[in-house]
C-alpha positions in Angstrom: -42.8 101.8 -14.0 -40.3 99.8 -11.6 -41.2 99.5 -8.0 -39.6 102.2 -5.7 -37.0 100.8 -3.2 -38.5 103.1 -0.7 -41.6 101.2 -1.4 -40.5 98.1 -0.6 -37.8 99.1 2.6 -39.1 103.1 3.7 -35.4 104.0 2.4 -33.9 105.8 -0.6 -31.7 104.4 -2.9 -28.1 106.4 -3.8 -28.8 109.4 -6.0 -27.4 108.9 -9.0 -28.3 109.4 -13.0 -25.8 107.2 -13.8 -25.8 103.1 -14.8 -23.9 101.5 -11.9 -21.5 98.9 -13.5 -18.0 97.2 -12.7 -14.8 98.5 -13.1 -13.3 95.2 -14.5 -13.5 95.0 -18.5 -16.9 92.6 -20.1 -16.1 89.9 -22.2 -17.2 90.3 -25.6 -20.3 87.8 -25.0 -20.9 90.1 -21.9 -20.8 93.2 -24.1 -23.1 91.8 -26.5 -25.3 90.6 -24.0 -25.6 93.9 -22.1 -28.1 96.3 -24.4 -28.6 98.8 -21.8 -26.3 98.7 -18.1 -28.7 98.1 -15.0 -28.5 100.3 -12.6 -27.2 98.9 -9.1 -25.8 95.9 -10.9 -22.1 95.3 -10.7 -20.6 92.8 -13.2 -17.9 90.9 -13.1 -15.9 92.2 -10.4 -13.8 90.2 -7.6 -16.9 90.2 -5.2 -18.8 88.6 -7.6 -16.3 85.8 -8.0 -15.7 85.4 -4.1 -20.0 85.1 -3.9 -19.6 82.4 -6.8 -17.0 80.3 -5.1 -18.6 80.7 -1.6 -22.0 78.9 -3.7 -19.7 76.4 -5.0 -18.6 75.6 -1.4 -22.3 75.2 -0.6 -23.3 73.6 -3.3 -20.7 70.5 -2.4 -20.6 70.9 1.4 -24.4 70.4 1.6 -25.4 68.3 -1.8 -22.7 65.5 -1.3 -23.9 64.9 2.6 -27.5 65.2 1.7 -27.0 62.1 -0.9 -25.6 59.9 1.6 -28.1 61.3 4.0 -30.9 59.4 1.3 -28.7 56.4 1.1 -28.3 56.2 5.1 -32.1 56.5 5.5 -31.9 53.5 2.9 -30.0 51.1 4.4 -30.1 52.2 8.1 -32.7 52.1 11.0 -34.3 55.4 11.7 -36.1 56.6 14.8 -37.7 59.7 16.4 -34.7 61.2 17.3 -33.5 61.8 13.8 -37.2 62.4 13.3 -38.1 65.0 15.4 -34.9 66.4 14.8 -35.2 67.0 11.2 -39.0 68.7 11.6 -37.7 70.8 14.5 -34.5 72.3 12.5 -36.6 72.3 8.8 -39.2 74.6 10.5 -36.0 76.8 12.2 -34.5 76.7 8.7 -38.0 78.1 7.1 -38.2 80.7 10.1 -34.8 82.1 9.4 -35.9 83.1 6.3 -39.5 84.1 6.8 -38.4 85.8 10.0 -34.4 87.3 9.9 -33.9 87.1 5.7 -37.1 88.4 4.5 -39.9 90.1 6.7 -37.2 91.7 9.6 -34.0 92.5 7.7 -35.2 93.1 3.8 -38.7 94.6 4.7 -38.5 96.0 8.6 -41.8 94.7 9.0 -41.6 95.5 12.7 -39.4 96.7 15.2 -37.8 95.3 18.2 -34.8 95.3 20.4 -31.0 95.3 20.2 -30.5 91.9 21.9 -33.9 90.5 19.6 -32.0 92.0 16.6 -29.0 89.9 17.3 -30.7 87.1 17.9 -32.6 87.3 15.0 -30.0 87.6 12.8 -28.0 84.7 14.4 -31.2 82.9 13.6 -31.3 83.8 9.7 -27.4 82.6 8.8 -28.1 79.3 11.0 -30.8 78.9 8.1 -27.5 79.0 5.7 -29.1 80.8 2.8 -25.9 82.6 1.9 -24.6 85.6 3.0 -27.7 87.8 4.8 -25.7 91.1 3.9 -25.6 89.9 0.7 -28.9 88.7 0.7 -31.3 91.6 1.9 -29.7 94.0 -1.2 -30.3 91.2 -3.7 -34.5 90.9 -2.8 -34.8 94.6 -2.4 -33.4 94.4 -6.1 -36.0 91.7 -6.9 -38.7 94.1 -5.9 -37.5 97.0 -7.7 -37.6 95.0 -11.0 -39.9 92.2 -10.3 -40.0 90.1 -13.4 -38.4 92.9 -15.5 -34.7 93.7 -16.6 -32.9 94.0 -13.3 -34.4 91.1 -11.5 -32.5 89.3 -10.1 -34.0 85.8 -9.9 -36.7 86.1 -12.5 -38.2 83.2 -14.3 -38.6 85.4 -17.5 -35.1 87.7 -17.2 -31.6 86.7 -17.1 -29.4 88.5 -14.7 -28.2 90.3 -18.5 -31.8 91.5 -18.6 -32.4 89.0 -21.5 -35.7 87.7 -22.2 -35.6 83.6 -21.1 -38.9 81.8 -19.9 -39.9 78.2 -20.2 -37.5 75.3 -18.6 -34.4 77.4 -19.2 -36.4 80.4 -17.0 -37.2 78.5 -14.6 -33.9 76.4 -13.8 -32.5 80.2 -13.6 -34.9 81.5 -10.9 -35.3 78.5 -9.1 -31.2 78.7 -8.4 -29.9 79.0 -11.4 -28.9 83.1 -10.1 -26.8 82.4 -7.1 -23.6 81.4 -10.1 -24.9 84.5 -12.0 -22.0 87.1 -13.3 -23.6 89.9 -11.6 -23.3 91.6 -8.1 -26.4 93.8 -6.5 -24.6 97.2 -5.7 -24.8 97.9 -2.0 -24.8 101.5 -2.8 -28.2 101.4 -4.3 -29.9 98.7 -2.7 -28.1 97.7 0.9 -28.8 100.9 2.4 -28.3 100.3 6.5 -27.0 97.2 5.9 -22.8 97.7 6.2 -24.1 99.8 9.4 -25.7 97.3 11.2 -23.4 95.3 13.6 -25.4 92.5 13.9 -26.0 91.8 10.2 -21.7 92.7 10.3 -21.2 90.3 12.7 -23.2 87.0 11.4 -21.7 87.4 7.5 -18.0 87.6 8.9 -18.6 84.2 10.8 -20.9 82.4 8.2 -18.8 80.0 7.2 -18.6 78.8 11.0 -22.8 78.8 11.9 -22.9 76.9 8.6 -20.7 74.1 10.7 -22.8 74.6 13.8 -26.2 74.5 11.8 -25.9 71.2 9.8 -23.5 69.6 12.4 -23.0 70.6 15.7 -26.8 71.6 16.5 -28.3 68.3 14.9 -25.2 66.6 17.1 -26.3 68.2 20.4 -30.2 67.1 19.6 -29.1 63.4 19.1 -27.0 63.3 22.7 -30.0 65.2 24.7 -32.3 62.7 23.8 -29.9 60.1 24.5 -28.8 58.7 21.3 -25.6 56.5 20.7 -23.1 56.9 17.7 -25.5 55.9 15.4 -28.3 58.4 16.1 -26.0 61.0 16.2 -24.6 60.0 12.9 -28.2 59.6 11.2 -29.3 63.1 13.4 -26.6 65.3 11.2 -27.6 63.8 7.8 -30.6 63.7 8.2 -31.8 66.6 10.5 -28.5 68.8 9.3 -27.7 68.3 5.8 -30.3 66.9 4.3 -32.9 69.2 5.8 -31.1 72.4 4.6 -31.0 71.5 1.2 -34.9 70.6 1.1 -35.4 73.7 3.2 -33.2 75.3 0.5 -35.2 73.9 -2.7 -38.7 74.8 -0.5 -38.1 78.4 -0.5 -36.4 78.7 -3.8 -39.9 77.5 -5.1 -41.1 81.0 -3.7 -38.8 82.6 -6.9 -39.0 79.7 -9.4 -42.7 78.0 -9.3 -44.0 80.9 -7.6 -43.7 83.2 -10.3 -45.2 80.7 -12.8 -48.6 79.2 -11.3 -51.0 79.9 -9.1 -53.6 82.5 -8.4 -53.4 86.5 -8.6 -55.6 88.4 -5.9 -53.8 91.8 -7.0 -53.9 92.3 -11.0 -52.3 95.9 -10.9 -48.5 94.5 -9.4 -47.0 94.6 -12.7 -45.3 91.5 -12.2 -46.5 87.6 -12.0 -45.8 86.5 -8.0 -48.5 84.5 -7.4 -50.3 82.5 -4.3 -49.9 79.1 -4.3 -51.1 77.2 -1.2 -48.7 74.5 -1.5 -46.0 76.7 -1.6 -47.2 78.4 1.4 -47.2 75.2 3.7 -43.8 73.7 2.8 -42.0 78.0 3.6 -44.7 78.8 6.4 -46.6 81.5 4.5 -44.1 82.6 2.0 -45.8 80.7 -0.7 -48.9 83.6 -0.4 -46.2 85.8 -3.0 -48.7 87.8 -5.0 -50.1 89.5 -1.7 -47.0 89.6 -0.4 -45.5 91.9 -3.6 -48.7 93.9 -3.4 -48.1 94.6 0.2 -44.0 93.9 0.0 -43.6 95.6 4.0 -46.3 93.8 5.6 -44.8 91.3 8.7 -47.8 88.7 7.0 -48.3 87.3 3.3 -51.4 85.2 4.1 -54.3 88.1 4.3 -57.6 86.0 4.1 -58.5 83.5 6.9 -58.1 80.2 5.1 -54.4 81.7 3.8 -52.2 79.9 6.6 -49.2 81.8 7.2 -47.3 80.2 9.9 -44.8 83.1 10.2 -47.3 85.7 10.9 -49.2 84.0 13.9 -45.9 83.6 15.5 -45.0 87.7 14.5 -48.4 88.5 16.6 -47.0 85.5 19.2 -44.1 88.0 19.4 -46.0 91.2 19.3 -48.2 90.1 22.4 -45.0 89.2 24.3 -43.7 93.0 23.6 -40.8 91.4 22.5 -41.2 93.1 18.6 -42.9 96.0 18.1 -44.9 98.8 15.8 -45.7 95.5 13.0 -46.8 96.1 10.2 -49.7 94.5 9.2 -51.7 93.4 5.9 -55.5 93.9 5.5 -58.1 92.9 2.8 -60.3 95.7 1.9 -64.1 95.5 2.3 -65.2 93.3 -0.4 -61.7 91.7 -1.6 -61.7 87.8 -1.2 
């Protein structure tokens, strides 16, 4: 039986006995493809295109710089600016998804104010993983289906619901979805999400905070610590483009790899999220992804002491500061390892 979206968010989904499905008419392929419609999946509708032309954009504006970004670290001197730049803004990248994308806005693992909500959502679309409106319906879809028909970045389910696995599987869950032909339906799984200003606010001006991420901020670091033209230069190749597509490929490990290998502490998920420590240290404690589907509203992943889960220690950083509040936290039973 599918996962519950009040399971995985404490909301309800639209109540409805009826497959959700776009108005605009399936190719034949399409219609071939589709055995059974998906409820709260939308295909080919105009959204769908706009989300596939906006990943284009993404796919160019950040590939193309991140290559000459390699070639530049080639052929030109490097030094702790661009150094220290690139670690600070990879592990602000991997906090605006840990933190704003995933534990706050998909899960509500805790609560906290109206200015910390703004900030922490100005804080996930610097981390440039798409559209965070977007983005909270599509993972509360991935938990409702979890590596069954519906999924939507599955290593063993197209976004058609067909059966894939191996290389092909993979390439798909890794990033293959984000040019998929399907849409997650608001109505169903973005419940909150077109109310909340914040979340409003930060999708309308994406396009700009992508600009300010991976050139202006990288910009500012090179001229505080007193860099000339070429620091500044090497600063927003290397510390802005090049660290958001490796902070990019880090986390979509999380769907791809981390669904195919490592260990399983809970058996009884009905899905194959697993924990894999390397994971875990290049996203902060996203890589722990079987505990975290086994306890999907919990502000930590890592639950035993050796599991390192950056994110969490600086959620209880937060919670001792009163700045968030009423977490949620993860606990081993007596006698679980």
């Amino acid at each position: 039986m599918a996962t519950r979206v009040e399971d995985v968010v404490g909301l309800k989904p639209t109540e409805t006995n009826e497959p959700i499905i776009g108005r605009a008419p399936l190719t034949p392929g399409d219609k071939a493809l589709i055995r059974k419609p998906l409820l709260g999946v939308l295909y080919d509708t105009p959204a769908d295109k706009a989300k596939n032309r906006e990943h284009l954009f993404y796919l160019f504006a950040k590939n193309v710089p991140a290559i000459i970004a390699l070639y530049w670290i080639a052929t030109q001197p490097t030094g702790w600016i661009e150094w220290s730049a690139f670690a600070a803004f990879y592990v602000m990248n991997i906090l605006s998804m840990s933190i704003g994308y995933h534990r706050y806005f998909t899960h509500k693992a805790f609560e906290t104010s109206k200015p910390m909500h703004y900030a922490i959502a100005i804080l996930a679309q610097l981390g440039i993983f798409g559209s965070l409106r977007r983005w909270v319906a599509e993972h509360r879809r991935h938990h409702a289906h979890s590596d069954r028909r519906g999924d939507i970045h599955s290593p063993y389910y197209d976004d058609f619901g067909e059966e894939t696995g191996g290389t092909k599987g993979w390439k798909y869950a890794h990033l293959g979805w984000v040019f998929s032909h399907s849409m997650t339906d608001e109505n169903v799984y973005g419940k909150g999400v077109a109310e909340d200003d914040a979340i409003l606010f930060v999708d309308k001006y994406r396009i700009p905070i992508f600009f300010i991420s991976v050139l202006l901020l990288p910009a500012l670091w090179a001229l505080a610590a007193g860099g000339g033209t070429q620091a500044i230069i090497g600063t927003i190749l290397i510390a802005g483009f090049l660290r958001s597509v490796l902070a990019l490929h880090a986390i979509a490990c999380v769907n791809s790899f981390g669904h195919m290998y490592g260990s399983k502490r809970f058996t009884d998920n009905k899905d194959e999220a697993r924990n894999n420590w390397l994971i875990a240290l290049l996203t902060l404690g996203e890589g722990w992804h079987n505990n975290h589907h086994a306890h999907p509203r919990a502000a930590n992943a890592g639950l035993a002491w050796y599991e390192i889960d950056v994110t969490a220690l600086i959620l209880k950083g937060l919670e001792k500061t009163g700045l968030i509040w009423n977490v949620r936290w993860a606990k081993l039973e007596p006698g679980q390892k």
